[in-house]
Steps between C-alpha positions, in 0.01 A plus 500: 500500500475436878538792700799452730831692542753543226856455601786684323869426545634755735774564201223607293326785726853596546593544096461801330116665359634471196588152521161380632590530852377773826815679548520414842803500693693221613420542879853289592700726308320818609527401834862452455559841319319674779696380785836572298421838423468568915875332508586751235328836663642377827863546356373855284308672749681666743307641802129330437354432792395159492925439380551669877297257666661186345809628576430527864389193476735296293826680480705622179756292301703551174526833533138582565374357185359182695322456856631209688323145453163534633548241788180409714370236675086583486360499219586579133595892472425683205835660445629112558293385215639832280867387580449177305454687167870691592722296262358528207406882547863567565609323152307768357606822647838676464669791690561876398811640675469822652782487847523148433473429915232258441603285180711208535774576211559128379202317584197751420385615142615783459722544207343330222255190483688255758699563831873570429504143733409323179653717227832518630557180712846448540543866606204428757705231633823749512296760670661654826123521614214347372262672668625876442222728403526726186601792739844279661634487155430829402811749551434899467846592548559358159433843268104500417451142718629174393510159573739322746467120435668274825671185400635222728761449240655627182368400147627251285590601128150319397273649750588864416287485203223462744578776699492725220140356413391585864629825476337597175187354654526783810588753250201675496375500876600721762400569860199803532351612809200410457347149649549168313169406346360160412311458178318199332653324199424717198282738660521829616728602812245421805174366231437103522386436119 
């Protein structure tokens, strides 16, 4: 019964009220959820004002989804210290195509859960260009629009198959005119839940 401070396991204060615990946070993966979801509004937002600044600052890359590497040599910047959270955010956010200029057609989610890099990779390695956007490989000469897959080669009898799978994968996107969008993984177009 001496009167001196009672130490609790940080795992505890963390649990659940129902479980016994405070229902605080975990301030590491708070911290971490924060600075992703400024990666992700960086790529949604589209004339904010603070985006203007960092791109004056930094530059634009892929597309405009991503400022250039925050490169300085005083100090630790903030937006520096955001960038390091960038992977993982973009595992977890997918593209809608509107004109397609901005989406990377085999290597960004877009069509389904994976890149068509990953789904389809002997095509990817067939590709005339690997790094066409949606909007190269679109054709809207073809009736309503349609696509117009480049090759370095013919196929083989055994790779058609897979051609017909990639196909029936683009089946149901087309080209709008309205911008591409990014969206988090199972969340609403522009929400990060």
């Amino acid at each position: 019964m001496e009167r001196k401070a009672h130490l609790v396991n940080w795992e505890v204060v963390c649990g659940d009220k129902e479980n016994g615990g405070l229902g605080i946070r975990k301030l590491t993966l708070m911290n971490k959820a924060l600075l992703g979801k400024w990666v992700w509004r960086f790529a949604y937002d589209k004339e904010a004002l603070w985006k203007q600044v960092l791109v004056a600052k930094h530059g634009l890359e892929d597309h405009g989804w991503r400022t250039k590497k925050a490169m300085g040599a005083c100090g630790v910047g903030v937006w520096k210290e955001i960038l390091k959270e960038a992977d993982w955010c973009w595992d977890k956010m997918v593209f809608k195509v509107g004109k397609g200029n901005r989406i990377k057609f085999w290597t960004n989610v877009w069509c389904g859960d994976s890149a068509l890099s990953q789904r389809f990779q002997q095509l990817y390695i067939l590709a005339a260009n690997r790094n066409a956007l949606v909007e190269d490989l679109w054709d809207q000469n073809v009736g309503e629009g349609g696509w117009n897959l480049r090759f370095i080669r013919d196929f083989n009898d055994w790779e058609v198959e897979m051609v017909g799978e990639l196909l029936q994968a683009l089946r149901d996107f087309r080209i709008i005119w309205e911008d591409d969008l990014v969206f988090w993984k199972g969340g609403e177009v522009g929400s990060l839940e």
